[in-house]
KEROLO-92264 format. One record per residue: residue number from 1; residue in three letters; x negated, y negated, z negated of N, C-alpha, C, O, CB in turn. Coordinates in Angstrom, 1 decimal, always signed. Glycine has a CB too. Example, Ala and Ser with C-alpha at 12.3 -4.5 7.8 and 13.67 -1.06 7.14 Angstrom:
BEGIN
R; 1; ALA; -13.2; +5.7; -7.8; -12.3; +4.5; -7.8; -13.2; +3.3; -7.8; -14.2; +3.3; -8.5; -11.3; +4.5; -9.0
R; 2; SER; -12.8; +2.2; -7.1; -13.7; +1.1; -7.1; -12.9; +0.0; -7.9; -13.4; -1.1; -8.0; -14.1; +0.6; -5.7
END
This chain:
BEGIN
R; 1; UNK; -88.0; -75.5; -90.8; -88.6; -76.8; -91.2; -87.6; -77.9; -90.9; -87.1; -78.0; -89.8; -89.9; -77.0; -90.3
R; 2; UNK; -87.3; -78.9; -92.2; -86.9; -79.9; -91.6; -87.4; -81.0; -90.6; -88.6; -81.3; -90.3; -86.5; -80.2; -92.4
R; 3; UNK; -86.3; -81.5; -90.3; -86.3; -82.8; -89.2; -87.1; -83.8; -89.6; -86.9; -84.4; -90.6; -85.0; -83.6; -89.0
R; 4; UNK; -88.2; -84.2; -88.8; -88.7; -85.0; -89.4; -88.2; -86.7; -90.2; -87.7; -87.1; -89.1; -89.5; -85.0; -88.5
R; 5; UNK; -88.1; -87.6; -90.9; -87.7; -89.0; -91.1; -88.3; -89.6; -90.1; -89.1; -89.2; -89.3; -88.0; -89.6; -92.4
R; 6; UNK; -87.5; -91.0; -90.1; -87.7; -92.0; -89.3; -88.4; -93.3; -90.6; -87.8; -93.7; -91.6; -86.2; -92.3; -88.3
R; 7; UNK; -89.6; -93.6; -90.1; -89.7; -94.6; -90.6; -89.4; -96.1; -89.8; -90.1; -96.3; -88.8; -90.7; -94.4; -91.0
R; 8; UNK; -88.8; -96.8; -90.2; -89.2; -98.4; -88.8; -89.4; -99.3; -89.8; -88.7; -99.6; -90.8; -87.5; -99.3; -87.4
R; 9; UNK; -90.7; -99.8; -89.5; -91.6; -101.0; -89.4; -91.3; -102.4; -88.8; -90.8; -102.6; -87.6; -92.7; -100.6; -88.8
R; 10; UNK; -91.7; -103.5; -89.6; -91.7; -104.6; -88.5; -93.1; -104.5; -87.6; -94.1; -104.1; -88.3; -91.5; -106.1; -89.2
R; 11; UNK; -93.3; -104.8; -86.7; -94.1; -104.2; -85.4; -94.7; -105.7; -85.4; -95.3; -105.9; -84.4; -93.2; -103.5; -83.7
R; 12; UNK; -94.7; -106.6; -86.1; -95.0; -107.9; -85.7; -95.9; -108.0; -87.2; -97.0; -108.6; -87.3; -93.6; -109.2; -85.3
R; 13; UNK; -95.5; -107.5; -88.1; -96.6; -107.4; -89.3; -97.3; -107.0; -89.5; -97.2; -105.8; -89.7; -96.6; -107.3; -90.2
R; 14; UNK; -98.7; -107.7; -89.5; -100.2; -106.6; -90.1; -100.1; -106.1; -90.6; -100.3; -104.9; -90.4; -101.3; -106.7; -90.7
R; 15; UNK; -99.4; -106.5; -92.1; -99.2; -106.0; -93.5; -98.4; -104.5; -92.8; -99.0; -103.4; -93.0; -98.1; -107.3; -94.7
R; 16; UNK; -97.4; -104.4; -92.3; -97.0; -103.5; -92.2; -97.4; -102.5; -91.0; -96.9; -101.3; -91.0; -95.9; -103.8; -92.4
R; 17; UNK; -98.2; -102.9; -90.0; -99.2; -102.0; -88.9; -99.9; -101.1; -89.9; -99.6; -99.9; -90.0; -100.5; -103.1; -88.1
R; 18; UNK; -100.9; -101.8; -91.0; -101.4; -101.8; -92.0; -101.4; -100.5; -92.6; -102.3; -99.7; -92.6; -101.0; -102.6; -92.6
R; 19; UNK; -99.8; -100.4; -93.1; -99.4; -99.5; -93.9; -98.9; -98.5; -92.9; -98.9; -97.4; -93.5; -98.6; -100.0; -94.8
R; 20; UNK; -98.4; -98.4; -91.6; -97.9; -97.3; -90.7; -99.4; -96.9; -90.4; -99.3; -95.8; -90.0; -96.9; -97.8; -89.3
R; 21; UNK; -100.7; -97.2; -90.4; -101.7; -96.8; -90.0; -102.5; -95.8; -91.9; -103.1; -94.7; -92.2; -102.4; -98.5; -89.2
R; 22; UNK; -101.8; -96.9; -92.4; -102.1; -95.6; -94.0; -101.6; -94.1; -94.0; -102.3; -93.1; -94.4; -101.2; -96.3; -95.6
R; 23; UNK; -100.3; -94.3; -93.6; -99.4; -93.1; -93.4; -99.8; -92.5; -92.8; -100.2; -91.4; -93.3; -98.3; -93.1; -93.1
R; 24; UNK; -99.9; -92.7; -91.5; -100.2; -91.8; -90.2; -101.7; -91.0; -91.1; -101.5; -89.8; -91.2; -100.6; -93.0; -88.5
R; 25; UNK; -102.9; -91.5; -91.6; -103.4; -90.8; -92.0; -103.3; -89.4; -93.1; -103.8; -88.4; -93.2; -103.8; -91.4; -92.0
R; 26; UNK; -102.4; -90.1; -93.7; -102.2; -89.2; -94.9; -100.8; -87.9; -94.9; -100.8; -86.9; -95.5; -101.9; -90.5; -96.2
R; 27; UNK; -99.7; -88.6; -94.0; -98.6; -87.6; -93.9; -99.5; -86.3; -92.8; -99.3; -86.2; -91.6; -96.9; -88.7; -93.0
R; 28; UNK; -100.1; -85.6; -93.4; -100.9; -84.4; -92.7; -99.9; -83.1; -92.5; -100.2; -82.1; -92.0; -102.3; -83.8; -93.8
R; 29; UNK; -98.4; -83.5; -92.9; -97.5; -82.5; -92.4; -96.5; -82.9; -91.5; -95.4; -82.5; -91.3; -96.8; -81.8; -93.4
R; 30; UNK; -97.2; -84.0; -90.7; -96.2; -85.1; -89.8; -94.5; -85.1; -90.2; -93.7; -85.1; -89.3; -96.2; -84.6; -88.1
R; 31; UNK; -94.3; -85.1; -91.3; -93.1; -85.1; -91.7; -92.3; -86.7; -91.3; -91.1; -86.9; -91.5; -93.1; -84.6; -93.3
R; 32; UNK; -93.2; -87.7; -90.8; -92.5; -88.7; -90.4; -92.8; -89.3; -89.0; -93.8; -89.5; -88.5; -92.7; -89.6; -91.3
R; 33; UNK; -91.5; -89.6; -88.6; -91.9; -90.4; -87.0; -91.1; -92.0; -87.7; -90.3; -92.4; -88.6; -90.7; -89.4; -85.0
R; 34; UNK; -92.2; -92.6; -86.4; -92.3; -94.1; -86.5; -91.6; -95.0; -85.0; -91.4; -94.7; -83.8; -94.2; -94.5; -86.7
R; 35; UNK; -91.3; -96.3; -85.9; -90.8; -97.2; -85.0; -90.8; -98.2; -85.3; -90.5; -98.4; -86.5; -89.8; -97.1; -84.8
R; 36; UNK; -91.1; -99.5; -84.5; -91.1; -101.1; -85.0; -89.3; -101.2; -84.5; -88.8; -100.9; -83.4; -92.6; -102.5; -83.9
R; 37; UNK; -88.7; -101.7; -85.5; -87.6; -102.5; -85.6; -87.3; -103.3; -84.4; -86.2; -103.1; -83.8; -87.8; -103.3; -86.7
R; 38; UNK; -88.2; -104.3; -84.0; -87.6; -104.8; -83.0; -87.6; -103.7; -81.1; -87.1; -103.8; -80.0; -88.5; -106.3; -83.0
R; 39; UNK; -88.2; -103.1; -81.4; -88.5; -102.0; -80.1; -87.2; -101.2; -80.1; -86.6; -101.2; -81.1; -89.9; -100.9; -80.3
R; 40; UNK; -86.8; -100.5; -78.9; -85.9; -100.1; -78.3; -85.0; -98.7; -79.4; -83.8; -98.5; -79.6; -86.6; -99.7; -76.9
R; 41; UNK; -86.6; -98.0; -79.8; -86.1; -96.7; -80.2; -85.5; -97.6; -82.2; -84.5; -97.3; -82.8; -88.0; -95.0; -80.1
R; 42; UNK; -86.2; -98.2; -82.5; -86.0; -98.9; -83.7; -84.4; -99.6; -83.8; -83.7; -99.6; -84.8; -87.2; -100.1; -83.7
R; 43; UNK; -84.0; -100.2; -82.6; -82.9; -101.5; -82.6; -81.9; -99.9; -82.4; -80.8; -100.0; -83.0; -83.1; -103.3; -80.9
R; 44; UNK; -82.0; -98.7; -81.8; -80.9; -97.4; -81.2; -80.8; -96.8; -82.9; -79.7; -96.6; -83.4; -81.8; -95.9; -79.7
R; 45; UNK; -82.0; -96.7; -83.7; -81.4; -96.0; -85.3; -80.6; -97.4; -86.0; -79.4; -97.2; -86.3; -83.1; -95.3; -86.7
R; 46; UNK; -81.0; -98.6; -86.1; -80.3; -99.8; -86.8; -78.7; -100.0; -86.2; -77.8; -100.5; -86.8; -81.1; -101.1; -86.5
R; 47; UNK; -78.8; -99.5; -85.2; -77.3; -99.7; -84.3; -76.4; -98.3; -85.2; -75.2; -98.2; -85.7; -77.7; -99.3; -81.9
R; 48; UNK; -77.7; -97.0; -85.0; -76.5; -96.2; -85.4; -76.2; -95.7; -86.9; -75.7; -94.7; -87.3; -76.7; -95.1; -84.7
R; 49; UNK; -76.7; -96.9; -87.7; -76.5; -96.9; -89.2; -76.4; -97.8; -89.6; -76.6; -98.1; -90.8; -77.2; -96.5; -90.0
R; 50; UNK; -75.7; -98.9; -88.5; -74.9; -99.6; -88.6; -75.8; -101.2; -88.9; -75.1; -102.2; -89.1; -73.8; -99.0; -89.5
R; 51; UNK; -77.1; -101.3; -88.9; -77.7; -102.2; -89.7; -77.2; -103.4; -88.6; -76.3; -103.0; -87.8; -79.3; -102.0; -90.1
R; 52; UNK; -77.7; -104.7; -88.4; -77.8; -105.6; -88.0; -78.5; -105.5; -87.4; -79.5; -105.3; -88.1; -77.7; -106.3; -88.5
R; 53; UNK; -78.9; -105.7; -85.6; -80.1; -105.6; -85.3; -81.3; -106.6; -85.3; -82.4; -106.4; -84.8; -80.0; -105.2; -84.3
R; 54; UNK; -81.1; -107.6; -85.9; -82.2; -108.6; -86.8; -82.9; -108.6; -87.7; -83.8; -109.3; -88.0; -82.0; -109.3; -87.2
R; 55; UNK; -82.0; -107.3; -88.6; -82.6; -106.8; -89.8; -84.6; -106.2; -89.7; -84.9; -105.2; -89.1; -81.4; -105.4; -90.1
R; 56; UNK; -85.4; -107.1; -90.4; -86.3; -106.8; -90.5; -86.8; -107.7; -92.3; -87.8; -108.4; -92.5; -86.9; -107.1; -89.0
R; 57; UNK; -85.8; -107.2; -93.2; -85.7; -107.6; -94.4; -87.0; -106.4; -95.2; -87.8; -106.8; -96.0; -84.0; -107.5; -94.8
R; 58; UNK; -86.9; -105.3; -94.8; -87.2; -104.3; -94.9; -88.1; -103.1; -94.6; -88.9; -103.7; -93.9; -86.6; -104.2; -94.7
R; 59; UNK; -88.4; -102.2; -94.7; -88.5; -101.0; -94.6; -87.6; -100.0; -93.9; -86.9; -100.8; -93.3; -88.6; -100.8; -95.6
R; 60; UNK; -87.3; -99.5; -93.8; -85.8; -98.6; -92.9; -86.6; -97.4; -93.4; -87.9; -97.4; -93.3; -85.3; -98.7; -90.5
R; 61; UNK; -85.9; -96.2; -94.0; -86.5; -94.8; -93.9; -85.1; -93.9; -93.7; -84.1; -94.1; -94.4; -87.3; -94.3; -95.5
R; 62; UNK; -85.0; -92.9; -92.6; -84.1; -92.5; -92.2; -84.2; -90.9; -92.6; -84.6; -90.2; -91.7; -84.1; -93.0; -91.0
R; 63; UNK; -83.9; -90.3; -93.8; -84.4; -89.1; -94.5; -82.7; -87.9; -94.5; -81.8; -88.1; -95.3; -85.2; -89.7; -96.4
R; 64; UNK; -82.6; -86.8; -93.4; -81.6; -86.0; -93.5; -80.6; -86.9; -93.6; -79.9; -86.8; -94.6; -81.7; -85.1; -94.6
R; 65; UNK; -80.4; -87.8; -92.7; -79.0; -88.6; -91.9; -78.5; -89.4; -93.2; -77.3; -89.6; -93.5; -77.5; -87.3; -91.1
R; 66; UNK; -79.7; -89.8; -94.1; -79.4; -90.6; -95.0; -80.8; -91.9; -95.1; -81.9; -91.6; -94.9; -79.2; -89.6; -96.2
R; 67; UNK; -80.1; -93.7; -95.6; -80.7; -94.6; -95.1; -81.2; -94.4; -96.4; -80.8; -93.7; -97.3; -80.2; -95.8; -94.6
R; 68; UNK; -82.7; -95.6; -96.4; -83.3; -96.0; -97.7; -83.6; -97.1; -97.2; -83.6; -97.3; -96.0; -84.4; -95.2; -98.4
R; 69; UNK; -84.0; -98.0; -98.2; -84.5; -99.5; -97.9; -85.4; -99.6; -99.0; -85.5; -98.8; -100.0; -83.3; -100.9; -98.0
R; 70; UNK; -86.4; -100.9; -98.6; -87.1; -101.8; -99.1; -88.2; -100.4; -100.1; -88.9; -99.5; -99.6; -85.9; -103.2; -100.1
R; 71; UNK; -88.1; -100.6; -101.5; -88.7; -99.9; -102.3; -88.8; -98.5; -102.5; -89.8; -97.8; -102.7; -88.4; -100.4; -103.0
R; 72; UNK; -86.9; -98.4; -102.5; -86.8; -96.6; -102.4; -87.5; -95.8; -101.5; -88.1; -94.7; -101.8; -85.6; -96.1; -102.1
R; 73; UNK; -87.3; -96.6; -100.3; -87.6; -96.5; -99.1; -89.8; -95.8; -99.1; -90.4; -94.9; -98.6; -87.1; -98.2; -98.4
R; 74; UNK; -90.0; -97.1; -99.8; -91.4; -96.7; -99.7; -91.9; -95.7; -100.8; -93.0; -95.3; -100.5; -92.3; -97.9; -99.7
R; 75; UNK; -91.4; -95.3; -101.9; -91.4; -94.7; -102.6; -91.0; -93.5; -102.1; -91.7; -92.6; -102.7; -90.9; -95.2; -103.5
R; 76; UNK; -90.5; -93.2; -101.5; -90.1; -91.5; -100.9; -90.9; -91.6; -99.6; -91.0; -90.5; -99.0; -88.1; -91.1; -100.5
R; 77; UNK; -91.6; -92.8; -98.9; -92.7; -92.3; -97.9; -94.0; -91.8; -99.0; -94.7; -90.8; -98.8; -93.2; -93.8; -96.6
R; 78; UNK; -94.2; -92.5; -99.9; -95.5; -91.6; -100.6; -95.1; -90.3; -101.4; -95.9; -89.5; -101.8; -96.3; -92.6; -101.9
R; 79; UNK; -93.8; -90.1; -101.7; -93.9; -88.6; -101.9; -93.9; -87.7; -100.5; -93.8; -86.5; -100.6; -92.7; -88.1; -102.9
R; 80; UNK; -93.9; -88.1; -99.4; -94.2; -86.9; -98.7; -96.0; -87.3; -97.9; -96.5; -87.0; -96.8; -92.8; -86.6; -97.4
R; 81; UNK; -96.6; -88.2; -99.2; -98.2; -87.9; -98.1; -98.9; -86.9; -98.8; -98.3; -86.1; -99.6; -99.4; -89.4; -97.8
R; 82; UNK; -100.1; -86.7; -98.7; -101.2; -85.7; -99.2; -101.8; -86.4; -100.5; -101.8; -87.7; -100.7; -102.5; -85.3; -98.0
R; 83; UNK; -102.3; -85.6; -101.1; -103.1; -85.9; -102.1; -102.5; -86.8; -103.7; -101.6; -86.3; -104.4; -104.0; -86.6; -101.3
R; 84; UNK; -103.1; -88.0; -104.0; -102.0; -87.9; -105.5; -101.0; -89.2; -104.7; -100.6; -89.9; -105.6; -103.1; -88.4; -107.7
R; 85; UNK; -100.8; -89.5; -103.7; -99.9; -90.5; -103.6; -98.1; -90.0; -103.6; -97.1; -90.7; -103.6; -100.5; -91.2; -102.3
R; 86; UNK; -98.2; -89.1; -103.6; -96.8; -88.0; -104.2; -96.9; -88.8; -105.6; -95.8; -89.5; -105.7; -97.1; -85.8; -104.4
R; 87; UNK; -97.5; -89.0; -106.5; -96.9; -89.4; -108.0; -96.2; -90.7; -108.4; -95.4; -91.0; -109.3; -97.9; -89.3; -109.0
R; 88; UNK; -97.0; -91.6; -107.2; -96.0; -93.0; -106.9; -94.5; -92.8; -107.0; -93.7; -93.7; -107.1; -96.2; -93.7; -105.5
R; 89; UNK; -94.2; -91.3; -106.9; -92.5; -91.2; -107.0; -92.3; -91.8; -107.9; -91.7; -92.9; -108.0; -91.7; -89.9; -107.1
R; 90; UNK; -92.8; -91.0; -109.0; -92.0; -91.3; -111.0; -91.6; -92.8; -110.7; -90.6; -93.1; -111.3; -93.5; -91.3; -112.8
R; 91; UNK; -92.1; -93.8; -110.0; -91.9; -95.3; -110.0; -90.4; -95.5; -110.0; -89.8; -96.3; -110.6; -92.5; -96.1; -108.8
R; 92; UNK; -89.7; -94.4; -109.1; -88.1; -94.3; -109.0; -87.4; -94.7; -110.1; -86.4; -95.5; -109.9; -87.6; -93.1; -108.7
R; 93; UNK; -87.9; -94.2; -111.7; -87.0; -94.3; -112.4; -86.7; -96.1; -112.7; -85.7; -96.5; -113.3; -87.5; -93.2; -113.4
R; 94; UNK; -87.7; -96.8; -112.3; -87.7; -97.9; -112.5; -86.3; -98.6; -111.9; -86.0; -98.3; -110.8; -88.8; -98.2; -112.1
R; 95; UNK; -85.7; -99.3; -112.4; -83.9; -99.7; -112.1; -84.4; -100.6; -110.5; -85.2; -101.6; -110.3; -82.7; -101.1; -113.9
R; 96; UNK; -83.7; -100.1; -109.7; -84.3; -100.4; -107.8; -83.7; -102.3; -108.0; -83.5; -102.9; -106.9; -82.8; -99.1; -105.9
R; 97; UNK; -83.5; -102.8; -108.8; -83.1; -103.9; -109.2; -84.9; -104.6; -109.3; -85.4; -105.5; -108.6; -82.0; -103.8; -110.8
R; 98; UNK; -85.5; -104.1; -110.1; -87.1; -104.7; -110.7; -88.0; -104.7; -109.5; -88.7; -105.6; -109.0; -88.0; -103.7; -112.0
R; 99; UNK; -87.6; -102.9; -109.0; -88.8; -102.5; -107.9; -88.7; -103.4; -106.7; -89.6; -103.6; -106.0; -88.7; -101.0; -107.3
R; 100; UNK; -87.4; -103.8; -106.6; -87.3; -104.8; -105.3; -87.5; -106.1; -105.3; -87.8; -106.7; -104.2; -86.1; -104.8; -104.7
R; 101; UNK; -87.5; -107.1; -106.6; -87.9; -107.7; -106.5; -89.3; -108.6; -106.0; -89.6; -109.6; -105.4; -87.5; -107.4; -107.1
R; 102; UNK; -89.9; -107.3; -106.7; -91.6; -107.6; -106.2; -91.6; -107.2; -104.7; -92.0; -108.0; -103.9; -92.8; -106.5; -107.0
R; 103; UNK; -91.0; -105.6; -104.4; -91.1; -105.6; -102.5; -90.5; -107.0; -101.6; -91.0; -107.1; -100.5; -89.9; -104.2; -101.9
R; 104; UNK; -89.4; -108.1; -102.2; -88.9; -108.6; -101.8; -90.1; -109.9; -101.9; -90.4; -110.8; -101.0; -87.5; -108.4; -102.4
R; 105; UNK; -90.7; -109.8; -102.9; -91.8; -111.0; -103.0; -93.0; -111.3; -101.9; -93.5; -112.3; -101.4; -92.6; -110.7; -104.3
R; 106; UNK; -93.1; -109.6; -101.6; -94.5; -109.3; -100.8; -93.7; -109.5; -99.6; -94.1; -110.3; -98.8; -95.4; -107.8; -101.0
R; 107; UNK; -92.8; -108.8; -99.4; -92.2; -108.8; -98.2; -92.1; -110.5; -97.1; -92.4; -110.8; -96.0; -90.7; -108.2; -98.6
R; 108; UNK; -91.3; -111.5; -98.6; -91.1; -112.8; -97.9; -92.5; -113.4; -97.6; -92.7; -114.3; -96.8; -90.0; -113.9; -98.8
R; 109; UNK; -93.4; -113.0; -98.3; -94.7; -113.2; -98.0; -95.7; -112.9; -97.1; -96.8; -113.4; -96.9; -95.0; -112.9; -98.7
R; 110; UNK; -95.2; -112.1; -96.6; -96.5; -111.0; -95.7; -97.0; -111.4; -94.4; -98.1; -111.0; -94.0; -95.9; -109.4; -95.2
R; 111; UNK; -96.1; -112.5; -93.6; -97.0; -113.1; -92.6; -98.1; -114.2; -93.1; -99.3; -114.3; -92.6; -96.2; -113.8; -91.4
R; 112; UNK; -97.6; -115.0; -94.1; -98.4; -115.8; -94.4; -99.7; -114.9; -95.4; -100.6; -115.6; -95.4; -97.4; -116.9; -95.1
R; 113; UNK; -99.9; -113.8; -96.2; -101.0; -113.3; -96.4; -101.9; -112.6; -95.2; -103.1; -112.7; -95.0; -100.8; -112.5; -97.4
R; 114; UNK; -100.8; -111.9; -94.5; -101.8; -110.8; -93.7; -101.7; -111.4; -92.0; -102.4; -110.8; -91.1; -101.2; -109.0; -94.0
R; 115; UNK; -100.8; -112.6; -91.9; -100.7; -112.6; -90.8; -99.6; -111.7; -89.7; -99.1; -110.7; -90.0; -101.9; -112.4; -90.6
R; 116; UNK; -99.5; -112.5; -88.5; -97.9; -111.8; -87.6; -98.9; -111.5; -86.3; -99.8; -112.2; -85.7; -96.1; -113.2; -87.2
R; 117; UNK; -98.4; -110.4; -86.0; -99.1; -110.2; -84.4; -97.9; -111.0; -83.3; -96.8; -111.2; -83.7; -99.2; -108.0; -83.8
R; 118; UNK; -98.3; -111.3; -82.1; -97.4; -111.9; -81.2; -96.4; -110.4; -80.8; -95.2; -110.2; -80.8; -98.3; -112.9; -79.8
R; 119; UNK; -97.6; -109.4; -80.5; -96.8; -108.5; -79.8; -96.4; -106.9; -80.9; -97.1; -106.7; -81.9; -97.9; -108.0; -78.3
R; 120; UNK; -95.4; -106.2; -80.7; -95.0; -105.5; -81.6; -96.4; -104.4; -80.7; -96.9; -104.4; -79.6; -93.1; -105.2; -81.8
R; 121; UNK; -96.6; -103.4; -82.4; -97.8; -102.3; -82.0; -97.5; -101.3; -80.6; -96.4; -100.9; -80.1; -97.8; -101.2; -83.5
R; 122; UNK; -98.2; -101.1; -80.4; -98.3; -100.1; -79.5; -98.5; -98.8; -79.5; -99.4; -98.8; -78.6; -98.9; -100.3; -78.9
R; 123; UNK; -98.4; -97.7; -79.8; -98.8; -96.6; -80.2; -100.0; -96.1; -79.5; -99.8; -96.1; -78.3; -97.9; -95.7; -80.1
R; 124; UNK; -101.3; -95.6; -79.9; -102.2; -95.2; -78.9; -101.9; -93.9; -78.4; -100.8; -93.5; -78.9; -103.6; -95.2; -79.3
R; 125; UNK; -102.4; -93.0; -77.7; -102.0; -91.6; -76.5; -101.9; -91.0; -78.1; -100.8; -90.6; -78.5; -103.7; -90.7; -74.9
R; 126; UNK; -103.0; -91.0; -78.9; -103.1; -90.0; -79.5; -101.8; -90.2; -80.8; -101.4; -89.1; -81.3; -104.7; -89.8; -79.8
R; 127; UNK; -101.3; -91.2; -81.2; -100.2; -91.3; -82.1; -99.2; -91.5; -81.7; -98.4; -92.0; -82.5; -100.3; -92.0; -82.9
R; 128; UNK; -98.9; -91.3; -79.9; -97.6; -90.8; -79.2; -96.1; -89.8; -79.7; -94.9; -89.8; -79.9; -98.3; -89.9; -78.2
R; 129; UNK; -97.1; -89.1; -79.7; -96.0; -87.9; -81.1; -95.5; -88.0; -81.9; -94.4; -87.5; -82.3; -96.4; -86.9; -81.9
R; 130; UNK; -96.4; -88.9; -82.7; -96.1; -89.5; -84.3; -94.8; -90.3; -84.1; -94.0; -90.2; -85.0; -97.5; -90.7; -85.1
R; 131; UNK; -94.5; -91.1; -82.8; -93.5; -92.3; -82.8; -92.2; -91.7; -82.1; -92.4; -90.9; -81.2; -94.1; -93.7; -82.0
R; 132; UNK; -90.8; -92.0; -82.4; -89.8; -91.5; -82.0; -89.8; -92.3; -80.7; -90.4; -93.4; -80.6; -88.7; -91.6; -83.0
R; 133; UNK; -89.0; -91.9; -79.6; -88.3; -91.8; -78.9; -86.8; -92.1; -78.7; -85.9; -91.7; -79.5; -88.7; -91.1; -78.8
R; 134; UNK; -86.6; -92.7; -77.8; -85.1; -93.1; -77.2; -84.6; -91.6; -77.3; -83.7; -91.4; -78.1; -85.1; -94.0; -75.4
R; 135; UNK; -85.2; -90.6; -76.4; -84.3; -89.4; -76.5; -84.2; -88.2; -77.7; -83.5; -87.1; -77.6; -84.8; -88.6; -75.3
R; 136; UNK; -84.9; -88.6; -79.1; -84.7; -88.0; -79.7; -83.6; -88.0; -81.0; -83.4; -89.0; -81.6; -85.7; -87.9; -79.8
R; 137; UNK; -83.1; -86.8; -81.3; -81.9; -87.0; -81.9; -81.6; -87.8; -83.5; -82.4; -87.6; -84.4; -81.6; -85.7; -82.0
R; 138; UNK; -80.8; -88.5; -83.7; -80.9; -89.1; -84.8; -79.7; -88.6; -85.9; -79.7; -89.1; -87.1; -80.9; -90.5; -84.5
END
């Protein structure tokens, strides 16, 4: 079996709580572990792929020691959930020029629709597992 991906989140956005709370339901082969960007295990993968650690432009998907951003990024988290959200791939063929635009729209947007938490998420006991760790390998 492969390694699971890393996903990191901004931990301060509903919008994107939101959507780590969509996943978590639907990736039923835990093929992904999670992280908010500004948190410890988040700022240790941005360091070691060199990002900026302010970088929260984004999405981060960390798939077989290879980065994805913004669109691609979320586009290859719905091909690995259950059910028909795998077909959101075909969107790929779309030139990552268009697709980001709009991620880039919602994105500069997203505290002002959905709101910013003060504190980054917390994982509960039971979605412990689901979230990476400082000691796990990257």
């Amino acid at each position: 079996m492969d390694a699971p991906s890393i996903l990191l989140f901004d931990g301060h956005c509903s919008l994107c709580n939101a959507s780590v709370d969509f996943v978590l339901k639907r990736d039923a082969k835990k093929k992904l572990l999670f992280a908010a960007i500004q948190g410890p295990e988040g700022q240790r993968v941005l360091k070691h792929y060199g990002l900026p650690s302010t970088y929260l432009d984004t999405l981060v998907l960390v798939e077989k020691g290879e980065i994805y951003l913004g669109s691609t990024a979320a586009l290859r988290v719905a091909r690995k959930l259950r059910r028909g959200w795998p077909l959101l791939y075909a969107m790929i063929i779309v030139p990552n020029g268009i697709r980001d635009v709009i991620y880039r729209w919602i994105g500069t947007n997203r505290y002002a629709w959905f709101g910013r938490k003060e504190i980054c998420r917390i994982p509960t006991p039971a979605e412990k597992a689901r979230f990476l760790s400082l000691d796990h390998p990257l």
